[in-house]
N, C-alpha and C positions, 0 to 999 in steps of 0.2 A: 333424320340422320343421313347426312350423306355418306356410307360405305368405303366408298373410294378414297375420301379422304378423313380418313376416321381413326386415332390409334386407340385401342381399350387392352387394359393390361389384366391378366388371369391369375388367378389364386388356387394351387394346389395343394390342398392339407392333406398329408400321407400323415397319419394316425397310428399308432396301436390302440387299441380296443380292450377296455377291463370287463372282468365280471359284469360289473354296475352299470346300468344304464347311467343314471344321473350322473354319476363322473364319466362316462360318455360325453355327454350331452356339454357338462362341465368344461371337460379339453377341448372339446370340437368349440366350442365358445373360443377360449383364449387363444385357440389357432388361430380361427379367424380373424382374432383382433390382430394377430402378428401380421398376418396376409393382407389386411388392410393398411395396418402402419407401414407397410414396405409399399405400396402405393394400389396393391388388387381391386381393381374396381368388379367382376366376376370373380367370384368363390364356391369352391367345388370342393363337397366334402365324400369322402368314400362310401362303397356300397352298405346299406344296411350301419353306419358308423353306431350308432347307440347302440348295440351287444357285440358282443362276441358273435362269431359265425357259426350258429345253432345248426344251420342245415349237415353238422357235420352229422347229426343223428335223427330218427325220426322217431320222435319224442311230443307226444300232445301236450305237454305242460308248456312246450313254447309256445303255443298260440297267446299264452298270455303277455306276451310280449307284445303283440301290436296295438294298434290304434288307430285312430280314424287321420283320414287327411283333409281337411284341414283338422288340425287337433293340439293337446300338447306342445309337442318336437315343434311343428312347424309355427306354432303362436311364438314360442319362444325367441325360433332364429329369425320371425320376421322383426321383432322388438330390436330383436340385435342389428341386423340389414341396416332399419330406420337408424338407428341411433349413429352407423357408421358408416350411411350411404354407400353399401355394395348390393351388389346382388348376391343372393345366398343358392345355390344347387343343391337340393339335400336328398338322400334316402332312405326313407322308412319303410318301415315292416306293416302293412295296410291294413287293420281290419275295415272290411264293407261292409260286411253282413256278418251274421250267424253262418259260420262254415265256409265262407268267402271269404280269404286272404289273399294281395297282392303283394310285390315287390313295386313299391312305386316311390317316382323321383317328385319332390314338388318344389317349385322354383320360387323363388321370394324376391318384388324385385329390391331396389333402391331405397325405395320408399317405405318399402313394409309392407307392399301391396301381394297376395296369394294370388298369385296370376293362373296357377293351374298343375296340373299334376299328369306324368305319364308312367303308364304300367310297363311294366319288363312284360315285351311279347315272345321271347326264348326263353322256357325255362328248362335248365338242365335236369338232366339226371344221372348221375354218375359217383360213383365211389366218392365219396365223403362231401358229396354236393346232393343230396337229396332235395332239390328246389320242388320238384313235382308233390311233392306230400304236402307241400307248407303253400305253396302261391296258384292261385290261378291264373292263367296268363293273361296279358293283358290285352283291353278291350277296346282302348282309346284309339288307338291305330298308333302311327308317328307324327310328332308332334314338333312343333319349335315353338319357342316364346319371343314376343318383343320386351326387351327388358329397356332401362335405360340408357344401357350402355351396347346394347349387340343383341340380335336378333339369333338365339341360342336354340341345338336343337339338343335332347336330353333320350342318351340311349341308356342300358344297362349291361354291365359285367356281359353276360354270355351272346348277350345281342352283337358283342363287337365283332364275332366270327361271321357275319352277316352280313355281305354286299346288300345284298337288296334292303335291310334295314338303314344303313348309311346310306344310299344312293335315296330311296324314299326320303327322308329326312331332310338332307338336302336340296332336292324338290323341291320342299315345301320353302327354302329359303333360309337354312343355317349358314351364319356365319361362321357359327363350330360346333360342333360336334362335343359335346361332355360323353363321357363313359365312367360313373361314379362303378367301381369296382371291387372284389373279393375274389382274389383269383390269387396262388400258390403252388407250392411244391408239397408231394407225397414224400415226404423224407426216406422213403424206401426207394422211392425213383427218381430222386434229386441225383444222384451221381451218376445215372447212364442216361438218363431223358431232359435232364435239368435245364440247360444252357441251353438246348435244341428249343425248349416249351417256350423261356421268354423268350426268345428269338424269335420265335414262331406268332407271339402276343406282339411282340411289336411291330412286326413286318407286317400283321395283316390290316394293322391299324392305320401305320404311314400311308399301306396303297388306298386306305377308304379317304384318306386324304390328299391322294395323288387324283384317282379315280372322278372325285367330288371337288377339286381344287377349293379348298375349306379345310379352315384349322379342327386339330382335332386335339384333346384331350382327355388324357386318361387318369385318372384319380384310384388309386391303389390303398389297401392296408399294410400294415408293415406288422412282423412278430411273428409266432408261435402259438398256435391256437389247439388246445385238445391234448392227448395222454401224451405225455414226455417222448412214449416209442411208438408216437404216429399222430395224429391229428397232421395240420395242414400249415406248414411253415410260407408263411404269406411273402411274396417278391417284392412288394415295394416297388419302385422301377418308373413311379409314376413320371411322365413325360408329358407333352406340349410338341406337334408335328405339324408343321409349314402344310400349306397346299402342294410346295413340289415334295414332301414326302420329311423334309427334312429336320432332324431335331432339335428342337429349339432351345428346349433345357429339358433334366432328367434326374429325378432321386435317386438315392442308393437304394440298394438292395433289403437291405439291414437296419436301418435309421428314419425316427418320425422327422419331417423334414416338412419345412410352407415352402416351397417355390413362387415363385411371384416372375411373369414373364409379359413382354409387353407384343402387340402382335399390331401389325398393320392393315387394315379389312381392306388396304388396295392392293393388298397382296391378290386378293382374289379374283380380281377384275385380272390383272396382270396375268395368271396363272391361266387363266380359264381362256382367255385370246390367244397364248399363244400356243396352250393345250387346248383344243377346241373339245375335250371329250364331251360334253354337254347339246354341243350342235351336232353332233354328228351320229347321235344315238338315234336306231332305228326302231323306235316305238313300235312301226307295224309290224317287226319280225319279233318280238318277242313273249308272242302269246304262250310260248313253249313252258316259259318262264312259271306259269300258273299249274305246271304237273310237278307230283312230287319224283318222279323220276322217269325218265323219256330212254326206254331200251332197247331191243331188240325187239320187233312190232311179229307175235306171234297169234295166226288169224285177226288180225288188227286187231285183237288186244296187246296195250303195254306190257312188258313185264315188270 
């Protein structure tokens, strides 16, 4: 594939999420059929799409919930891939082992072929995001895939706050960047934090596409999840960001919605000449980068 002169078009399924797995599994199917009849050659479906957003509580009866990768879920949406020529981005709820769980993405290409799977290596812990009880983090490092259509690198939800996760990823030779996501508002602090958060969500995302001159997208839930006077009313918002930062198309807030957007991979070559950021990075000063935090040096130790 020549890159430079390459157009492949991306599939964004923004979902609501039922009780039921299997009608999960159900909708995220006839998304995709829509996203491919509108011409999506790459199909990206939300974080964790088969439940509900469990980690609102830490509750052991979820672990029933997961599954092995390859398994289930992902035999299914390769069947489907094949029969529609896309490639499919999916994420599941992992079991490994006995008391080993992941958050991992596994990518399906064209063909139907399981090309491979990466683990969420940020996992949160925060008021109605309890990831730490349920996932181990992950162990693959960062990853990209050759699919048949684009050379894809597959991050997760909380990983997107993370230069060094995009900049690594990139490295490795992404043409884009997926961020399959579950990420909202605390309906308590949607009217003084609200508008500041996705701001905040999107901005950091554009510059890892500014930074990495590579497209990036992001893949959202949409709804209301958990007790009426609180659980986690989810943004939607999902979007598609140019290498110079800029957006290419964007869901609402509010509404399940397929986006389907077409992208040009000589954008990148373009972007990256005449933003040299990639030539100009100074590998040998960055050893810093390996401390978790670099303070005030008292008796030469950090603080």
């Amino acid at each position: 594939m020549n890159a430079e002169n390459h157009h492949v078009s991306v599939g964004l399924v923004q979902m609501r999420c039922a009780p039921d797995p299997a009608a999960n599994v159900e909708s995220a199917a006839k998304l995709v059929r829509q996203a491919a009849a509108q011409g999506a050659q790459i199909i990206c479906l939300p974080e964790l799409f088969r439940t509900q957003y469990f980690c609102q509580t830490e509750n052991h009866a979820n672990f029933d919930l997961a599954e092995p990768v390859p398994g289930p879920t992902t035999e299914a949406l390769a069947a489907l891939a094949a029969e529609l020529s896309v490639v499919i981005i999916a994420s599941v709820f992992e079991k490994r082992a006995r008391g080993v769980y992941h958050n991992t993405v596994a990518v399906l290409d064209a063909n139907g072929a399981y090309l491979g799977k990466y683990r969420k290596m940020h996992i949160p812990d925060d008021p109605l995001y309890y990831e730490k009880f349920y996932f181990t983090p992950g162990d693959l490092g960062f990853r990209c895939f050759d699919t048949r259509h684009a050379r894809v690198g597959t991050l997760i939800c909380w990983d997107q706050w993370y230069p060094e996760a995009a900049r690594a990823t990139a490295l490795h030779g992404a043409d884009i960047l997926f961020y399959p996501t579950a990420i909202g508002w605390h309906p308590s602090e949607k009217a003084r934090w609200g508008a500041q958060q996705l701001e905040n969500w999107q901005l950091i995302q554009r510059s890892h596409a500014i930074a990495n001159g590579c497209f990036v997208v992001a893949v959202n839930r949409v709804g209301h999840e958990g007790p009426a006077d609180g659980g986690i009313e989810f943004w939607g918002s999902s979007f598609v960001a140019g290498p110079s930062g800029d957006i290419r198309v964007r869901a609402a807030v509010d509404a399940e919605q397929v986006l389907v957007s077409q992208l040009d991979l000589g954008d990148i070559e373009r972007h990256r000449t005449h933003w040299p950021f990639l030539r100009d990075r100074r590998t040998d000063a960055y050893r810093d980068l390996l401390s978790v935090y670099i303070g005030e040096q008292h008796k030469g130790e950090p603080v």
